[in-house]
FIKOLZA-1660 file (N, C-alpha, C; in steps of 0.1 Angstrom, whole numbers, plus 5000, padded with zeros to 4 digits):
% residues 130
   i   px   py   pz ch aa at
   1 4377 3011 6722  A  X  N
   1 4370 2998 6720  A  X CA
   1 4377 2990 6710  A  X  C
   2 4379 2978 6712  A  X  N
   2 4387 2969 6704  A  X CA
   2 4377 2959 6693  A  X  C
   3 4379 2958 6681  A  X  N
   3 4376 2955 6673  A  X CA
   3 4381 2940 6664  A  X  C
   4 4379 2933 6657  A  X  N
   4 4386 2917 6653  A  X CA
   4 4400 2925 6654  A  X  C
   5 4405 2910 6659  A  X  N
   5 4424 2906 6659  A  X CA
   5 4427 2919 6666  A  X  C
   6 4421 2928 6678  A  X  N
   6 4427 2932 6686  A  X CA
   6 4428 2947 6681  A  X  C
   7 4423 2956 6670  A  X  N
   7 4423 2967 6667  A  X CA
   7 4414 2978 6667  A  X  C
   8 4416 2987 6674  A  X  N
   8 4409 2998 6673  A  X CA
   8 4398 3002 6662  A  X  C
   9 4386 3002 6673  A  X  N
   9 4373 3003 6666  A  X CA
   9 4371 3021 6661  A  X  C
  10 4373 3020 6651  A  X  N
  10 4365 3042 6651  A  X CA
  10 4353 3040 6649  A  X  C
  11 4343 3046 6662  A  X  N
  11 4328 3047 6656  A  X CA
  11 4325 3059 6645  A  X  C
  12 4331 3069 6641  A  X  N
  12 4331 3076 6632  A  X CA
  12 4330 3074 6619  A  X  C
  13 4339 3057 6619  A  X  N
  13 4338 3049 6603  A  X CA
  13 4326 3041 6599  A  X  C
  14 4318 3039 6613  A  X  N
  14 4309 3030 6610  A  X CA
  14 4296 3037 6607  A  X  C
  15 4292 3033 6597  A  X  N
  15 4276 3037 6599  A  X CA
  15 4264 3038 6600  A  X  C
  16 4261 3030 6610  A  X  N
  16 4248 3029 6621  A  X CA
  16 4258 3026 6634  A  X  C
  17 4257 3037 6644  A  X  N
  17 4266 3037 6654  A  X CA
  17 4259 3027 6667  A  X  C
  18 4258 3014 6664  A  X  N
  18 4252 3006 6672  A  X CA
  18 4259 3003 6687  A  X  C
  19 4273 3002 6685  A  X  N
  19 4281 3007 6691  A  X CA
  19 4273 3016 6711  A  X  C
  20 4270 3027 6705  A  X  N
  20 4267 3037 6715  A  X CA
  20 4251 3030 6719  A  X  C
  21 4244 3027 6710  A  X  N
  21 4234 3024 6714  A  X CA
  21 4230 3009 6719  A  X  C
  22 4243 3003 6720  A  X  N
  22 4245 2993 6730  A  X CA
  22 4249 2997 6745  A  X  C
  23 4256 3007 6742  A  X  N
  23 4262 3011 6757  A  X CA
  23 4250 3018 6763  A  X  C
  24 4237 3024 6757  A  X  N
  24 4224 3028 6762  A  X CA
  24 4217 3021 6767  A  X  C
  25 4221 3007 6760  A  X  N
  25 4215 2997 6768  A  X CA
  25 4217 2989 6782  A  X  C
  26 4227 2991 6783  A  X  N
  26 4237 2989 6794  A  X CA
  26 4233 2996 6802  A  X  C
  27 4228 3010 6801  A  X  N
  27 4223 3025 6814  A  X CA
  27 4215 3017 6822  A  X  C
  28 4206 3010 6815  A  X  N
  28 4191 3010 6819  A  X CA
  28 4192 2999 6833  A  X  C
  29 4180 3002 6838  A  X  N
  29 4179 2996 6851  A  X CA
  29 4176 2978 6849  A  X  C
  30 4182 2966 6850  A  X  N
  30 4180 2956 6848  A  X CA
  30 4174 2953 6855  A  X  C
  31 4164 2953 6867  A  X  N
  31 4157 2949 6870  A  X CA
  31 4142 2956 6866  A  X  C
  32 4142 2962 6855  A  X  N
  32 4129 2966 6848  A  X CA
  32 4126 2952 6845  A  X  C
  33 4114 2952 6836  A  X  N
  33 4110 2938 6829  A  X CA
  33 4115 2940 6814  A  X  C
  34 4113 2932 6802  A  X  N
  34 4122 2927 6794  A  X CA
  34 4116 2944 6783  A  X  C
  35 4104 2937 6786  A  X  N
  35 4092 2950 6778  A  X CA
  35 4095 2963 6778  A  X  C
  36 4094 2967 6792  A  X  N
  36 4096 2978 6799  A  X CA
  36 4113 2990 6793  A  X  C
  37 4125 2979 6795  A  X  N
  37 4138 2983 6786  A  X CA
  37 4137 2984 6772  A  X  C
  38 4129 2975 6763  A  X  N
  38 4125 2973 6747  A  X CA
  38 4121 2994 6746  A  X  C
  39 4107 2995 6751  A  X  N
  39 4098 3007 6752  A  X CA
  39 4109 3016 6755  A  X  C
  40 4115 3014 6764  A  X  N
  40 4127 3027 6770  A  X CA
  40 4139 3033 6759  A  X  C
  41 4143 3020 6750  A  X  N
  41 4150 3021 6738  A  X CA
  41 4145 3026 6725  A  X  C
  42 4136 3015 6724  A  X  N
  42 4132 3013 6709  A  X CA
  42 4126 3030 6701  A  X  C
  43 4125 3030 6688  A  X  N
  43 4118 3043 6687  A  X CA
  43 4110 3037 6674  A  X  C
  44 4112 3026 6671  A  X  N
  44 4105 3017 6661  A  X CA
  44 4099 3006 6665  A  X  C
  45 4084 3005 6661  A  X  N
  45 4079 2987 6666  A  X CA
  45 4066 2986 6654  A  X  C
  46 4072 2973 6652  A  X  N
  46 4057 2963 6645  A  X CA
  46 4057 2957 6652  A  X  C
  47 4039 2959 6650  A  X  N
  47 4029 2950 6661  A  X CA
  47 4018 2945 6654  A  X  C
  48 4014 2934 6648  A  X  N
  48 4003 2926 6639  A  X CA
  48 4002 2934 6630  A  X  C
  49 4010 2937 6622  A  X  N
  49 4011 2943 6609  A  X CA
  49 4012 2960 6611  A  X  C
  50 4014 2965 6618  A  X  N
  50 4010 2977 6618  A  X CA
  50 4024 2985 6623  A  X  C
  51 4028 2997 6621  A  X  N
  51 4042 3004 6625  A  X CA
  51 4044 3010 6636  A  X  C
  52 4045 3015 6646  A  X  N
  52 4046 3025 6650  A  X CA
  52 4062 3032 6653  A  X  C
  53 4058 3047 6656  A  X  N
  53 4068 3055 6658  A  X CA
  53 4070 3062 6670  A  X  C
  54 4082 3064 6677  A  X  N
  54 4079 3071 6691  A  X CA
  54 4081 3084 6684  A  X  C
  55 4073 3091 6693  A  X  N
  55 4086 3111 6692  A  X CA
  55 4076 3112 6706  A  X  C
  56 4088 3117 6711  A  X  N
  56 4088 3118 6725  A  X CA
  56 4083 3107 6736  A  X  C
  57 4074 3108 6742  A  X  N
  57 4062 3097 6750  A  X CA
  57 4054 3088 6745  A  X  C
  58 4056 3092 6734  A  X  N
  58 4038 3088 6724  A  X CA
  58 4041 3081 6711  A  X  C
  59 4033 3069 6713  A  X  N
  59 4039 3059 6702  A  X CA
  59 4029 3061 6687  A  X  C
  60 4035 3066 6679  A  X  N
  60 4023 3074 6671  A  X CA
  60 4018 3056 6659  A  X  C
  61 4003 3056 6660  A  X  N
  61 4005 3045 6647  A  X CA
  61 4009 3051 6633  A  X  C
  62 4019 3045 6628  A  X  N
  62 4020 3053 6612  A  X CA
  62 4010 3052 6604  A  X  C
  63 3997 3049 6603  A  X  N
  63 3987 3050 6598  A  X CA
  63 3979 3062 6603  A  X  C
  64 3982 3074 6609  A  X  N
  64 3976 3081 6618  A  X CA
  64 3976 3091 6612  A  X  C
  65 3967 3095 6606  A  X  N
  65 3970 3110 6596  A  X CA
  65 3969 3125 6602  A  X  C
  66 3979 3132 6607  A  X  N
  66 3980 3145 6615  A  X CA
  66 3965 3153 6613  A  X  C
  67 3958 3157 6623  A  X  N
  67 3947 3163 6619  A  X CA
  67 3938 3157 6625  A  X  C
  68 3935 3139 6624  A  X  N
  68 3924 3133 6628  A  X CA
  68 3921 3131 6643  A  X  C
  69 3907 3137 6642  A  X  N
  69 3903 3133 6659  A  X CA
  69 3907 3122 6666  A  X  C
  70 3911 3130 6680  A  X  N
  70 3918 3115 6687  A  X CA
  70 3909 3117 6701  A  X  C
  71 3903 3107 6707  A  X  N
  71 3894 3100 6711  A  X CA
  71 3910 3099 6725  A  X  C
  72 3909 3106 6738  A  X  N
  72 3916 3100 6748  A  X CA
  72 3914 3091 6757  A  X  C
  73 3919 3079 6758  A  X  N
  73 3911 3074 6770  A  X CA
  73 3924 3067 6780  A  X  C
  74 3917 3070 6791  A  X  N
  74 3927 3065 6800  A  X CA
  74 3935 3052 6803  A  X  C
  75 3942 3045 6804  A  X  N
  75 3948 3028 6806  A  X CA
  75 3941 3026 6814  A  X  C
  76 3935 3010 6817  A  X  N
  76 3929 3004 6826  A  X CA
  76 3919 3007 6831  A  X  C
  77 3916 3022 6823  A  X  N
  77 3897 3025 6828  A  X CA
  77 3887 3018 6823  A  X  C
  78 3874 3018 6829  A  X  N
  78 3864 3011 6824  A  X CA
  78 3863 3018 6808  A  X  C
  79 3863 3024 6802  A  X  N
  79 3868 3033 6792  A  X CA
  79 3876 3022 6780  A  X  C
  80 3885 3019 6787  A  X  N
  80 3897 3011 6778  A  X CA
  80 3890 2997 6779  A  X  C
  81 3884 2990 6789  A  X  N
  81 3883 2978 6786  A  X CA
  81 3870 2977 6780  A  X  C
  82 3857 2991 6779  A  X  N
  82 3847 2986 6768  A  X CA
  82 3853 2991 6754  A  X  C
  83 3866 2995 6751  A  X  N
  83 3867 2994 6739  A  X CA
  83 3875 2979 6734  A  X  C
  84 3881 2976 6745  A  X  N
  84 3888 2962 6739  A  X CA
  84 3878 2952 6737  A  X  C
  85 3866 2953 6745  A  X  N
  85 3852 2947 6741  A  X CA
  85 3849 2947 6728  A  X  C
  86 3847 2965 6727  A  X  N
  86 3845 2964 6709  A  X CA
  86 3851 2963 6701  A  X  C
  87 3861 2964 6702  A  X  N
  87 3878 2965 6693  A  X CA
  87 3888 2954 6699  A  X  C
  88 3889 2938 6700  A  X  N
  88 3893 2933 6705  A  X CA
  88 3913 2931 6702  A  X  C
  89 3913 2938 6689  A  X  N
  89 3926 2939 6682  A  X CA
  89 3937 2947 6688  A  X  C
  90 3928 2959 6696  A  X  N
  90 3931 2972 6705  A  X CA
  90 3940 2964 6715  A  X  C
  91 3939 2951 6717  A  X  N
  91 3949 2947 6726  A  X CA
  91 3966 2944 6727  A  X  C
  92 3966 2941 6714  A  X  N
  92 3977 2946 6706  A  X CA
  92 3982 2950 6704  A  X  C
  93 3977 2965 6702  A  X  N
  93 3981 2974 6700  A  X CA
  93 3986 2983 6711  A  X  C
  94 3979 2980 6726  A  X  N
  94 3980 2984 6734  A  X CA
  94 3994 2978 6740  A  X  C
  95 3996 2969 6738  A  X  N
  95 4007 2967 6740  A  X CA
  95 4023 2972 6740  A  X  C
  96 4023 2984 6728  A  X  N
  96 4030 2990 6721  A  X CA
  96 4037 2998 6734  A  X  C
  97 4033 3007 6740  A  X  N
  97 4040 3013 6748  A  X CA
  97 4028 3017 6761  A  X  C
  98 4031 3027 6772  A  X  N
  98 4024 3030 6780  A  X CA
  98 4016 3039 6777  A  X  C
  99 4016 3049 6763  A  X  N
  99 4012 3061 6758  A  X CA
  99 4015 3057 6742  A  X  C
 100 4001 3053 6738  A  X  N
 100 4002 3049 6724  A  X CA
 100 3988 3054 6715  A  X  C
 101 3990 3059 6704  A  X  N
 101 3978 3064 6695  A  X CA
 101 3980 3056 6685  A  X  C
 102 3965 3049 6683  A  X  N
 102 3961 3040 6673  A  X CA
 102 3948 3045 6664  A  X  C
 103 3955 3044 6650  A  X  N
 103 3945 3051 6642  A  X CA
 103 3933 3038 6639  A  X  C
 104 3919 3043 6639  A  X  N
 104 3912 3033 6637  A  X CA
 104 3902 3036 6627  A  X  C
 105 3906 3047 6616  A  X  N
 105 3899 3051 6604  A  X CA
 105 3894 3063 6603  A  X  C
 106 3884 3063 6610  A  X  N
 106 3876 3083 6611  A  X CA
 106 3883 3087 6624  A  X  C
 107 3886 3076 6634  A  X  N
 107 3888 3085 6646  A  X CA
 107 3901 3075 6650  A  X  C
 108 3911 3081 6659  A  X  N
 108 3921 3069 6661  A  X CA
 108 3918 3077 6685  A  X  C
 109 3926 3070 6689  A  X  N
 109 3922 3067 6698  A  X CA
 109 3935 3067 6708  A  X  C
 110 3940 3073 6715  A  X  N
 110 3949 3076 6724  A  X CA
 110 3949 3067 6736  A  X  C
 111 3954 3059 6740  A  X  N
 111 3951 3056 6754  A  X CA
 111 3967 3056 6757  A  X  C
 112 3966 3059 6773  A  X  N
 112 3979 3067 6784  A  X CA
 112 3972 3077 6795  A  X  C
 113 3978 3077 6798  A  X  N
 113 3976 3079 6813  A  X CA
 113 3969 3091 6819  A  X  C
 114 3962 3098 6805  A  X  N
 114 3948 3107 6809  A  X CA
 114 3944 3103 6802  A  X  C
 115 3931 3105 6800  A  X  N
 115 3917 3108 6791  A  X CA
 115 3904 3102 6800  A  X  C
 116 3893 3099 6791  A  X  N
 116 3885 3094 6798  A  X CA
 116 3883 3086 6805  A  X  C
 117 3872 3083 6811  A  X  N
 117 3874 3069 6821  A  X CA
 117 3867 3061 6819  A  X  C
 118 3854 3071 6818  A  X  N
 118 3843 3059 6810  A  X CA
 118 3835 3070 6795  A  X  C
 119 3828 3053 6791  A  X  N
 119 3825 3064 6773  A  X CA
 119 3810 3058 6775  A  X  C
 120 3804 3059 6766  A  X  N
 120 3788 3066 6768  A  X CA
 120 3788 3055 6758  A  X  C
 121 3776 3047 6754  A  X  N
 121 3778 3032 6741  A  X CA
 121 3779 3041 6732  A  X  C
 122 3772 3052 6728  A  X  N
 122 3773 3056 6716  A  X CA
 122 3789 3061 6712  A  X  C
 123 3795 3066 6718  A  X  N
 123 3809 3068 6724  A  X CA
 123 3817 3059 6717  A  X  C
 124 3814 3045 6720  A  X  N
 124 3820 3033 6719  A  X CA
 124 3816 3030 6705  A  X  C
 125 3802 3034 6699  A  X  N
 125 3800 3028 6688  A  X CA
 125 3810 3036 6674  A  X  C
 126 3807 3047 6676  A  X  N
 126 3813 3060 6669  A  X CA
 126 3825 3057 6667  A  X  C
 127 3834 3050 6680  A  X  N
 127 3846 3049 6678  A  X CA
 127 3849 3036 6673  A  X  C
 128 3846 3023 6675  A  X  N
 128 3846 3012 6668  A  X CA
 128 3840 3013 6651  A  X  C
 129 3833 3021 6650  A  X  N
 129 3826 3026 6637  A  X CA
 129 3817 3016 6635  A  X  C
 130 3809 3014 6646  A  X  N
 130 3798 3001 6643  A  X CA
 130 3783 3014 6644  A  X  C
% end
């Protein structure tokens, strides 16, 4: 790979090898949508103030303290949309990837592509913390 005025680039010298993870970008299917490639790459995202982290599938919120009950609910179930009801910010957040946990204080809340389908109001209250 050539570098200014025509010289040989060493990725070895450089240090954040951006380099390769341009050419990863390059793999990916261009006819995905813009979103779709960002999620496929990225392993870092802020979203309305808040961090998240991939490891593996799962976009963890960095506010998410190992341990705390996680509430699963399915994408696009009636489930997900009475919490975006109660939790209108959850949209946001939902955004983040296809499989994302968002901590929401006592309980944080998983939605991807299992969990529940539908929640019970009290369900909903518990989890909104109303």
């Amino acid at each position: 790979m050539k570098g200014d005025y025509g010289k040989a680039v060493d990725r070895k010298k450089l240090g954040l090898d951006y380099l390769s993870a341009s050419d990863d970008w390059a793999k990916n299917d261009k006819n995905e949508p813009a979103y779709k490639q960002v999620q496929a790459n990225a392993r870092v995202q802020a979203v309305a103030g808040r961090v998240f982290y991939k490891r593996g599938s799962v976009w963890f919120d960095n506010n998410y303290p190992s341990g705390r009950k996680v509430v699963k609910v399915r994408n696009l179930s009636d489930a997900h949309f009475q919490l975006i009801h109660a939790i209108p910010s959850l949209t946001k957040y939902a955004s983040v990837g296809d499989d994302v946990l968002i901590d929401l204080g006592k309980i944080a809340v998983q939605l991807g592509n299992e969990g529940k389908e539908k929640l019970t109001d009290s369900e909903v209250r518990e989890i909104a913390g109303k």
